[in-house]
C-alpha positions as CSV (number, residue, x, y, z in Angstrom):
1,X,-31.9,95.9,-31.6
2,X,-32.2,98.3,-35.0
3,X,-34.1,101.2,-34.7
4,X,-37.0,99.9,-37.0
5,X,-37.3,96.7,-35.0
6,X,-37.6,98.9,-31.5
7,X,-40.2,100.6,-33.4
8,X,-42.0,97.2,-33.9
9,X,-42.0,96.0,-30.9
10,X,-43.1,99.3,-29.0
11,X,-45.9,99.3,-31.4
12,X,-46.4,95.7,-30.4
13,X,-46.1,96.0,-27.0
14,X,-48.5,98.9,-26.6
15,X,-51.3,97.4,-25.2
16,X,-49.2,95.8,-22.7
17,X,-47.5,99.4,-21.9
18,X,-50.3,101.2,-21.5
19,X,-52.0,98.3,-19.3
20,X,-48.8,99.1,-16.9
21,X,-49.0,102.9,-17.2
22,X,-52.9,103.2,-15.8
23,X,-52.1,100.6,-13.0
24,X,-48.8,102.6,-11.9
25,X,-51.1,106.0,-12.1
26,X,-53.9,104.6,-9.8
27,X,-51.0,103.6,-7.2
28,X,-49.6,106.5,-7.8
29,X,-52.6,108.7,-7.2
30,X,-53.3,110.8,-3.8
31,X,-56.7,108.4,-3.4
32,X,-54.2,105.4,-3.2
33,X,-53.0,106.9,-0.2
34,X,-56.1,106.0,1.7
35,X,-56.1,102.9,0.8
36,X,-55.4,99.8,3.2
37,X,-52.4,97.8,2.6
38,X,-54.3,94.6,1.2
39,X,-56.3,97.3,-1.1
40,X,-53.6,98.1,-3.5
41,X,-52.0,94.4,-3.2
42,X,-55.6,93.1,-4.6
43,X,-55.8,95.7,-7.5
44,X,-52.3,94.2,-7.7
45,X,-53.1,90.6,-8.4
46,X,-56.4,91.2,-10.5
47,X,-55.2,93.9,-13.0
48,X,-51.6,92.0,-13.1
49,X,-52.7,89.0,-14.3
50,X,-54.3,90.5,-17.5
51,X,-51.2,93.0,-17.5
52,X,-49.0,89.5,-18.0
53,X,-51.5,88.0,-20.3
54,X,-50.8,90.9,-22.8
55,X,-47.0,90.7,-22.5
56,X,-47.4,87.1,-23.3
57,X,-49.5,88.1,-26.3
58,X,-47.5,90.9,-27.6
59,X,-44.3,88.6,-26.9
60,X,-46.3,85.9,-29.8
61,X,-47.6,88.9,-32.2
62,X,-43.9,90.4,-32.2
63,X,-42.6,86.5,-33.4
64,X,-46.0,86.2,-35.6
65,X,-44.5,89.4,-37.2
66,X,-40.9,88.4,-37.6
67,X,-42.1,85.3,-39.0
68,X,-44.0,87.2,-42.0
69,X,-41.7,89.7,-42.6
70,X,-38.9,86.7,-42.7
71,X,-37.4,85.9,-46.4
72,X,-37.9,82.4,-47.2
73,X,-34.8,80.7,-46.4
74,X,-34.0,77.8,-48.6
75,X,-37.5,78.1,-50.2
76,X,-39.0,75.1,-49.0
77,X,-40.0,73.2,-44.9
78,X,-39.6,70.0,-44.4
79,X,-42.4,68.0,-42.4
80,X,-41.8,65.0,-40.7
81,X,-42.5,63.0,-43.7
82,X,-39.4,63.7,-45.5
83,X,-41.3,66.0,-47.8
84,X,-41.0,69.7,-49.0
85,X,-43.4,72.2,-48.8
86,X,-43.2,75.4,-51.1
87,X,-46.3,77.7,-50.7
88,X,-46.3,79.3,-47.4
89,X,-50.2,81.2,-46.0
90,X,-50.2,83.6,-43.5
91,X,-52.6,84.5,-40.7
92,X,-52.9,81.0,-39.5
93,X,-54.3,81.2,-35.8
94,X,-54.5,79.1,-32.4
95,X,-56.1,80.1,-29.1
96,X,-53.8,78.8,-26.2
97,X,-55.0,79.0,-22.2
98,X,-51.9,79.7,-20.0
99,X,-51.5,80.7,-16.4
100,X,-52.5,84.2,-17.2
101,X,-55.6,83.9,-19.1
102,X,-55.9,83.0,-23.0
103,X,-53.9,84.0,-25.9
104,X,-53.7,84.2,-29.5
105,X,-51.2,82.5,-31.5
106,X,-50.4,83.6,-35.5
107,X,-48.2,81.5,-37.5
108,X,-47.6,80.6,-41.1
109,X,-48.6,77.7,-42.6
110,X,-46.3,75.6,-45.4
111,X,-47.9,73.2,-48.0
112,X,-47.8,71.1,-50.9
113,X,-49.5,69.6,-53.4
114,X,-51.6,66.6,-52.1
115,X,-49.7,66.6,-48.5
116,X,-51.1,68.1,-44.8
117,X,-49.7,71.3,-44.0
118,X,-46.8,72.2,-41.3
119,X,-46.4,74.9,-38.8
120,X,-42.8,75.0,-37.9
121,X,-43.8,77.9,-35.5
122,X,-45.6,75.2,-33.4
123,X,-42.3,73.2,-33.6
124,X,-40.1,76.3,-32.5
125,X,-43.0,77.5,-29.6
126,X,-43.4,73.9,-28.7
127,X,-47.0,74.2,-28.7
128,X,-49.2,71.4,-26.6
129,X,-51.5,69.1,-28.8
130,X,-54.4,70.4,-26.9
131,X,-55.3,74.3,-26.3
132,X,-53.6,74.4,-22.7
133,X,-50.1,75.5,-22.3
134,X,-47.4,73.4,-20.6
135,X,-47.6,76.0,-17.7
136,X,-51.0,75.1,-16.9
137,X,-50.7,71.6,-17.6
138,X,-47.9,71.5,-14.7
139,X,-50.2,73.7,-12.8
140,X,-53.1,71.3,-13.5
141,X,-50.9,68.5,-11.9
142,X,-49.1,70.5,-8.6
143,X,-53.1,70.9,-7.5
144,X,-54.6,67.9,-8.6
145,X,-52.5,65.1,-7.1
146,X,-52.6,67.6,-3.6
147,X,-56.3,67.9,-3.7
148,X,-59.7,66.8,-5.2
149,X,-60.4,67.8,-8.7
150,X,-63.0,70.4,-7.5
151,X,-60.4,72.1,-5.5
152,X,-57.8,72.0,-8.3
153,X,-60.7,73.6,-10.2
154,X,-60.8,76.4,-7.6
155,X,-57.6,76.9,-7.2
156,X,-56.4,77.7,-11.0
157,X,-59.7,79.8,-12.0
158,X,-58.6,81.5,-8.5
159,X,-55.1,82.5,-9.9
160,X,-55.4,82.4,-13.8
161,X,-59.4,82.6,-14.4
162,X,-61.4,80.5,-16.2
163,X,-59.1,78.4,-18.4
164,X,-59.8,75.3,-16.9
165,X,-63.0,72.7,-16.3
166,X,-62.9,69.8,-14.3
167,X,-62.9,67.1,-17.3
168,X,-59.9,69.0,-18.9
169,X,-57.6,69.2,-15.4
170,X,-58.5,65.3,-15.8
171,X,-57.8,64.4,-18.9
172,X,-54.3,66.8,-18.9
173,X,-53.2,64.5,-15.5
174,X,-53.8,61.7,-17.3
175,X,-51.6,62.7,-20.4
176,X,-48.6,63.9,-18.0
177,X,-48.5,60.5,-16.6
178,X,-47.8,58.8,-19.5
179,X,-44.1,59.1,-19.9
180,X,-43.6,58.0,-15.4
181,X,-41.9,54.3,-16.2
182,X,-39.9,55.6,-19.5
183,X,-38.2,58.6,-16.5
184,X,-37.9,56.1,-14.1
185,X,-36.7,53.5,-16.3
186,X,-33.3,56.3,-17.6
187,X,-33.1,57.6,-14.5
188,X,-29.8,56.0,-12.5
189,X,-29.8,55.4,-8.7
190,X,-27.0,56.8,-6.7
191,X,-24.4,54.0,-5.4
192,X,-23.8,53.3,-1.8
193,X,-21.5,50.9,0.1
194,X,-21.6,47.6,0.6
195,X,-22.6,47.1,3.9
196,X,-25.7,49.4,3.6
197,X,-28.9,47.8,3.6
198,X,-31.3,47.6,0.4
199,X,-34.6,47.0,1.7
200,X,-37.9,46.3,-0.3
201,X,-41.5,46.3,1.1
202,X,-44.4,45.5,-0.5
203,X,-48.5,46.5,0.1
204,X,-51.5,46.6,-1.0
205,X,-54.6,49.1,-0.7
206,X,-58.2,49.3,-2.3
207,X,-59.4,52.2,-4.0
208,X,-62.6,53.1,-4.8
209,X,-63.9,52.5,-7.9
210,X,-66.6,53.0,-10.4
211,X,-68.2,50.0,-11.5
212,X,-67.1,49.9,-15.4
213,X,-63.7,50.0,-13.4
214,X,-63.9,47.1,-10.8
215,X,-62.5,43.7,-12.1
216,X,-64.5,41.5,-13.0
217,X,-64.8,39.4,-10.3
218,X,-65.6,42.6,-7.8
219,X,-67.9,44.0,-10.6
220,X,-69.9,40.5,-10.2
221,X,-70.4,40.5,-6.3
222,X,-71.7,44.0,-6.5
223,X,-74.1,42.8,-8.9
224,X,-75.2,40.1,-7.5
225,X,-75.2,41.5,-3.5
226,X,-78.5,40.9,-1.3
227,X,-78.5,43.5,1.5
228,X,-79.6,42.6,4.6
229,X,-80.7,46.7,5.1
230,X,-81.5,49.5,3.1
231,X,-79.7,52.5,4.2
232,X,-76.4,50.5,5.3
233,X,-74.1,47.6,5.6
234,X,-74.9,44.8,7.8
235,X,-71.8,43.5,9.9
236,X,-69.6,41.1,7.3
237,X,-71.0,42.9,4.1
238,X,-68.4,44.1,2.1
239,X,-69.4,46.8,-0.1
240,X,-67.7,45.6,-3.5
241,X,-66.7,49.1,-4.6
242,X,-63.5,48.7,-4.3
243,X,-60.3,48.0,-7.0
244,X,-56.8,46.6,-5.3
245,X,-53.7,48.8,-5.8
246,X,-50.3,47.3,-5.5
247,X,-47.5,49.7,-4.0
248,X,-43.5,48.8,-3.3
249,X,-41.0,51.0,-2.0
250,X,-37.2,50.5,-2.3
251,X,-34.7,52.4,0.2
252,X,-31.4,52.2,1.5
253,X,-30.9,52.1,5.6
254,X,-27.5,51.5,7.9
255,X,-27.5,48.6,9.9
256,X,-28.6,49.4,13.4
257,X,-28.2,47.0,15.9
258,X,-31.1,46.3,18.7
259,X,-32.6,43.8,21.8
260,X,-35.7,42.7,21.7
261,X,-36.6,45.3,24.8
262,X,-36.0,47.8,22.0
263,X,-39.0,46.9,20.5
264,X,-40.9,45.8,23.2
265,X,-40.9,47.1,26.5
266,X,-40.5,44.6,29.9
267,X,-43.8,44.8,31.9
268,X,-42.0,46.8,35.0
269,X,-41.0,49.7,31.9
270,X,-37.6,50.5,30.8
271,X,-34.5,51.1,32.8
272,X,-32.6,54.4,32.4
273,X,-29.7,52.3,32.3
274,X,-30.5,50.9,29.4
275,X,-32.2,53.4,27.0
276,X,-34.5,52.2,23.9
277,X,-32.1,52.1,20.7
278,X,-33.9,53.6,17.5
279,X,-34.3,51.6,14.6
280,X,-33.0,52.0,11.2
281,X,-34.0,55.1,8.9
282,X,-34.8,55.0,5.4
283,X,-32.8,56.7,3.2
284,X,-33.3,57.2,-0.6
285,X,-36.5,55.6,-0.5
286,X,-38.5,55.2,-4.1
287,X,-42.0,54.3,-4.5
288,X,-43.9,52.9,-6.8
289,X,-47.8,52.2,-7.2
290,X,-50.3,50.5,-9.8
291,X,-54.1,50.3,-9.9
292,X,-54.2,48.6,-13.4
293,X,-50.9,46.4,-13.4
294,X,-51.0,43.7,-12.5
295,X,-48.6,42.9,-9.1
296,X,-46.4,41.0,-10.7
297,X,-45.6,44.0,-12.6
298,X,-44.8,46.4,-9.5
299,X,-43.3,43.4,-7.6
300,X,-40.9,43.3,-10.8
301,X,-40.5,46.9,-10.9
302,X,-39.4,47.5,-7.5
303,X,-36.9,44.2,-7.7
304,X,-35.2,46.2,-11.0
305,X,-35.1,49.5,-8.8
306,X,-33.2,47.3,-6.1
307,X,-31.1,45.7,-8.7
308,X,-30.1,48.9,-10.3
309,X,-28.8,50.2,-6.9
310,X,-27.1,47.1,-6.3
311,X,-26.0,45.1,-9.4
312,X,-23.6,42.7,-8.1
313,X,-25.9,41.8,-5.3
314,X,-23.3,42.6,-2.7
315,X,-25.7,44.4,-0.1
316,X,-28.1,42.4,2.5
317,X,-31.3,42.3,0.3
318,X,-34.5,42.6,3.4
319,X,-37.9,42.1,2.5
320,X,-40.8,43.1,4.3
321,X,-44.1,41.9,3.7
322,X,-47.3,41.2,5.5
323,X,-47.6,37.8,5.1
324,X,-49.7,37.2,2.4
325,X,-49.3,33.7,0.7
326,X,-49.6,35.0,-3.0
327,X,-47.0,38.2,-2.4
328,X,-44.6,35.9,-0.8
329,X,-44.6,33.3,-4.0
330,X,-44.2,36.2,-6.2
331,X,-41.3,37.3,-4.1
332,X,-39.3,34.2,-4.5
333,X,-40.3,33.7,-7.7
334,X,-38.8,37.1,-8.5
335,X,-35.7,36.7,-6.2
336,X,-35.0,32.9,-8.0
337,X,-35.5,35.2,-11.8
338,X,-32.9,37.2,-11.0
339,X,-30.9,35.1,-8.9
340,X,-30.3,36.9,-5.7
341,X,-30.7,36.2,-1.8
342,X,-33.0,37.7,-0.2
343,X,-34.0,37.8,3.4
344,X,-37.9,37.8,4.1
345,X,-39.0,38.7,6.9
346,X,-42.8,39.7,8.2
347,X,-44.4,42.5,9.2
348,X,-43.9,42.9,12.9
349,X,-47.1,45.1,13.2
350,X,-48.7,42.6,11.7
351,X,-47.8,39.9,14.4
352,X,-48.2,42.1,17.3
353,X,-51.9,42.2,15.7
354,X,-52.4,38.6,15.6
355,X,-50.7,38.4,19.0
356,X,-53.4,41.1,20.6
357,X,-56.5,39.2,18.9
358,X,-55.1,35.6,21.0
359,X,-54.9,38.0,24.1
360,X,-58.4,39.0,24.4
361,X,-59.3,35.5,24.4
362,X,-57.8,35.1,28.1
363,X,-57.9,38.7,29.6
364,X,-60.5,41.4,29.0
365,X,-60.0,44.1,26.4
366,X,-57.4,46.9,27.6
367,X,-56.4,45.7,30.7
368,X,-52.6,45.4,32.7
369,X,-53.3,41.5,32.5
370,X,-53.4,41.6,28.5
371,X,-50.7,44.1,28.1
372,X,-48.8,41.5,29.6
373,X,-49.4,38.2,28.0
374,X,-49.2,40.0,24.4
375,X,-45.4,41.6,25.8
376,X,-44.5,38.3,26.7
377,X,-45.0,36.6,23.7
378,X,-44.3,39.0,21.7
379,X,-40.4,39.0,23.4
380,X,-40.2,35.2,23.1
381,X,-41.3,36.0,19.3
382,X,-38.1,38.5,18.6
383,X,-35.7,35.9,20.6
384,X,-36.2,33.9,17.9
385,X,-38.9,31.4,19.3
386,X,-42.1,31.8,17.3
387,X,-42.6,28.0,17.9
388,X,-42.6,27.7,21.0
389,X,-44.8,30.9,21.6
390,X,-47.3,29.4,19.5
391,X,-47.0,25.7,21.5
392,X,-47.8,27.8,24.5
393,X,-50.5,29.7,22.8
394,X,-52.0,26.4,22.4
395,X,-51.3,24.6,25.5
396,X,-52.9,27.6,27.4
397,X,-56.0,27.7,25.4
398,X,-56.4,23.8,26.0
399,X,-56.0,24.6,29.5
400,X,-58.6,27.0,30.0
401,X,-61.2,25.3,27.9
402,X,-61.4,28.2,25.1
403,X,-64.3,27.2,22.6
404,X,-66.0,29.3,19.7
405,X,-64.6,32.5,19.2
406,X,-62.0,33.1,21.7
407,X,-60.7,29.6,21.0
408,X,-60.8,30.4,17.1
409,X,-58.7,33.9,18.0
410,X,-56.0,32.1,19.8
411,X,-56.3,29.5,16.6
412,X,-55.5,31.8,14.2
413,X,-52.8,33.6,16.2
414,X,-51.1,30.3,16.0
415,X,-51.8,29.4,12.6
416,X,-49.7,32.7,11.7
417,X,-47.2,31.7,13.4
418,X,-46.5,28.2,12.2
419,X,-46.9,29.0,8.9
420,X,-44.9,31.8,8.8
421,X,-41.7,30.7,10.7
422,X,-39.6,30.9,8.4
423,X,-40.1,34.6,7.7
424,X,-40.0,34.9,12.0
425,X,-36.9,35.2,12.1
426,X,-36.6,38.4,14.1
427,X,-33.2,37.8,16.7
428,X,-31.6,37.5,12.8
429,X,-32.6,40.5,12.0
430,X,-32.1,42.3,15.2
431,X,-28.9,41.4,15.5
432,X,-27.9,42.4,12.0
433,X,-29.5,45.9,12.7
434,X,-32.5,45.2,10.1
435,X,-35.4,46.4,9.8
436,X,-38.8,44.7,11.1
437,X,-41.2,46.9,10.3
438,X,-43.3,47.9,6.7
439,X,-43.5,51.1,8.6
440,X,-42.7,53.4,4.7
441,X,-44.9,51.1,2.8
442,X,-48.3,51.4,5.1
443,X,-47.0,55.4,5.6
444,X,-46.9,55.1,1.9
445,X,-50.0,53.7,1.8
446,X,-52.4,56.0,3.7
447,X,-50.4,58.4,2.2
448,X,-50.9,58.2,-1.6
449,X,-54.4,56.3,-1.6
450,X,-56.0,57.5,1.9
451,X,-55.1,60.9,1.5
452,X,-56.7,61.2,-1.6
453,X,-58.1,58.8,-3.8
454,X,-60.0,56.9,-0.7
455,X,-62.0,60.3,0.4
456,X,-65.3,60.2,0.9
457,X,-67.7,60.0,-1.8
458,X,-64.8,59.5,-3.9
459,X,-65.4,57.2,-7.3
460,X,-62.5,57.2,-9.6
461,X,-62.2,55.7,-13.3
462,X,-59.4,53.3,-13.9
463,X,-57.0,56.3,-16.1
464,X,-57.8,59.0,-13.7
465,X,-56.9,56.7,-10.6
466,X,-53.6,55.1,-12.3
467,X,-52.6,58.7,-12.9
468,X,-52.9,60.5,-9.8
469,X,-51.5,57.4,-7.9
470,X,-48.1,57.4,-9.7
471,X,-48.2,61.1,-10.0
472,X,-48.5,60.8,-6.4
473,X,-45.8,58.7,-6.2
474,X,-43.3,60.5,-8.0
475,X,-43.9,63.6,-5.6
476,X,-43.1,61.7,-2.6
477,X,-40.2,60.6,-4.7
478,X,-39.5,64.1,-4.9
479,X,-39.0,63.7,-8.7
480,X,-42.0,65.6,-9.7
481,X,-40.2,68.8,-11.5
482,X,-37.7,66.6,-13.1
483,X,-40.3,64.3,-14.4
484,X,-42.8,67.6,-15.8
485,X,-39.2,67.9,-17.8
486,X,-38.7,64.8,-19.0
487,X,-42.5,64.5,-20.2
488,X,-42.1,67.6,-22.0
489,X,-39.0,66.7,-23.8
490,X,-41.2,63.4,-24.7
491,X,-44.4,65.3,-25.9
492,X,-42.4,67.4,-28.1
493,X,-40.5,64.2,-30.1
494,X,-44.0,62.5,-30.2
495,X,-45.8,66.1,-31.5
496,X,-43.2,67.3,-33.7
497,X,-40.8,64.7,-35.2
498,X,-37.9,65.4,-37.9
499,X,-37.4,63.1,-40.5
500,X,-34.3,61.6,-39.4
501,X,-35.5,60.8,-35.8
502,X,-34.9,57.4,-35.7
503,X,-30.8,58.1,-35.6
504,X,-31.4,59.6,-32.3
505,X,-32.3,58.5,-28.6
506,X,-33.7,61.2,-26.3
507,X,-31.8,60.9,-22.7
508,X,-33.0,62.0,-19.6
């Protein structure tokens, strides 16, 4: 640096010096030696902060400076139009909130006749639409899909003071999502080998919504619901409050091999010599999750995220679902589109489920005697033999004379059943080493919607709810700094683009 321009900037930087000075003198001073340990580190945090916020702002004045004192260089700026500007104005100012409080930002404005002025500062600074710096718009983010608004709230006034409301941390989580398919579409799996398994699972969970956000067929029940009671639901009464989100993960697993006493465990308990194999692990895995798409979308998106990790279709394709008749047509339908086998199996939670309801209809509730009956089926189930369990589900409750509801829970077990068996499949899948279980979808689940958007009292608008649920999803994928990158790269082509744009293609 010249001597006049370290002139400048210690002239600039004064504030911010002598900010630094008076803090190092109070810890410096004999009183500080009285002081308790979480004393000084308090003066510390509160009188840093402000000390950063004037190094940021001295850091813009110095540019604002350069930027005046600065001899036009070809005479003219361009703007995104094509067109020239050739009067420049000085003393053009911004306020901007960042992590450390709010700053002033100076720049010079370029015009021409009959055309909007440009700041190429803003270009250079890359300077948010809105007042809020990137910094806080990632901060906004990190604590908002963690926590309730209220608490984001908290936690940024707590660390950069009052540069942020409640609407704002909203409307800023909303805006970062926007670019989430665009990163995941550019963004290329990692191969693996061909005998590793590609698994896809498929859920779905509601969310609570408010009622300009409900579709319209929820929106109509709540509107035209008779209550049996005031002050709470009667038993059956659904509360019509809430919106269906569709979620699908996509991970890779190794093929390990298990018996059916693997899963289930004889009545007498295991044997030491024969010790419970685990099942397969996820690795890899990707999620993805939609509120306002429609599940054909996500259905879609998660069969491209499998087909981009497997091309050629050369792995074992496994599908886990739950059983619903509407998810399993769009799975085929899918799977026919792009022309590749797939191997559907159900939900093994889900049948042991089924299987418990039937049990109750013969045994009490929680006794040896139910245990039983649902491990014995439930074996004769994984060997293969869903038929035949239900035909003895059947013949059983004809033999004891089951009516009304215990004869309509052993029903309905058996109507799973047979209208699932080709998805029953398990001694398949058990002796391939496949998975049986949507155990990473419902984690998944109670994960991304339970944990936060299904809180009590919670009441979300259809933006704010699409947002934190795939912003929620692209931190389990563990892609959320990556992405904050990638957004920023695409808010600064859409803010600030050059004339000859349209020759280039941004990459992740």
């Amino acid at each position: 640096m010249e001597p006049y321009d370290a002139l400048v900037a210690i002239e600039v930087f004064e504030s911010a010096t002598r900010a630094f000075d008076c803090l190092k003198d109070d810890l410096a001073s004999p009183d500080a030696d009285a002081l308790a340990h979480h004393q000084p580190e308090e003066l510390i945090a509160s009188r840093g902060r402000e000390l950063q916020r004037l190094l940021l702002q001295a850091r813009l004045d110095l540019r604002a400076r350069h930027e005046r004192e600065a001899k036009t260089r070809a005479g003219v700026v361009l703007g995104a139009d094509g067109q020239a500007r050739r009067y420049r104005e000085y003393g053009h100012r911004r306020e901007l909130a960042c992590v450390f409080g709010t700053v002033t930002v100076e720049r010079c404005a370029w015009r021409g006749r009959k055309m909007s002025c440009v700041h190429p500062a803003d270009a250079e600074l890359s300077l948010p639409a809105g007042r809020h710096s990137h910094g806080l718009r990632r901060l906004a983010v990190t604590e908002a899909v963690r926590g309730s608004y209220d608490q984001a709230r908290a936690a940024i006034e707590d660390r950069c003071g009052k540069v942020l409301g409640k609407r704002q941390a909203e409307g800023l989580v909303v805006t970062t999502a926007s670019d989430i398919d665009a990163f995941y579409r550019s963004k290329v799996p990692l191969p693996a080998t061909a005998d590793t398994l590609l698994v896809i699972q498929a859920d779905g969970k509601g969310i609570p919504m408010r009622p300009e956000a409900l579709r319209p067929a929820t929106l109509k029940n709540l509107n035209n619901a008779r209550r049996a009671m005031r002050t709470r639901l009667a038993p059956g009464e659904k509360p019509n409050r809430k919106r269906m989100a569709t979620l699908a993960c996509v991970f890779d697993a190794s093929p390990t091999v298990r018996r059916p006493h693997d899963i289930i465990a004889p009545p007498e308990g295991r044997s030491d010599r024969r010790p419970r194999r685990p099942g397969p692990k996820a690795k890899a895995k990707w999620l993805t999750a939609s509120v306002t798409e429609a599940p054909e979308s996500v259905n879609a998106a998660a069969f491209e995220q499998a087909e981009a990790r497997d091309a050629g279709h050369h792995r074992p394709w496994i599908v886990l679902v739950d059983g619903a008749r509407h998810q399993l047509d769009l799975i085929h339908a899918e799977a026919a589109r792009r022309q590749v086998a797939v191997h559907v199996l159900l939900d093994f939670v889900h049948v042991s489920e089924y299987a418990c309801g039937a049990a109750h209809a013969f045994h009490p509730v929680g006794t040896p005697e139910a245990e039983t009956w649902v491990a014995g089926h439930l074996t004769t189930i994984l060997h293969g033999q869903a038929a035949r369990a239900a035909a003895e589900i059947t013949e059983q409750a004809d033999n004891a004379g089951l009516a009304d509801a215990k004869r309509e829970a052993a029903d309905k077990c058996v109507r799973y059943l047979t209208g699932h068996l080709d998805q029953l499949h398990y001694d398949t899948a058990l002796a391939k080493g496949w998975p049986i279980a949507t155990g990473a979808i419902e984690g998944a689940s109670r994960h991304l919607i339970g944990d936060r958007l299904d809180v009590t009292g919670a009441r979300w608008s259809l933006a704010g709810a699409e947002a934190v649920l795939k912003l929620r999803a692209v931190k389990d994928n563990d892609d959320l700094d990556t992405y904050l990158d990638f957004h920023l790269a695409r808010e600064h082509e859409r803010l600030y683009p050059t004339p000859d744009q349209h020759n280039y293609k941004l990459t992740a």
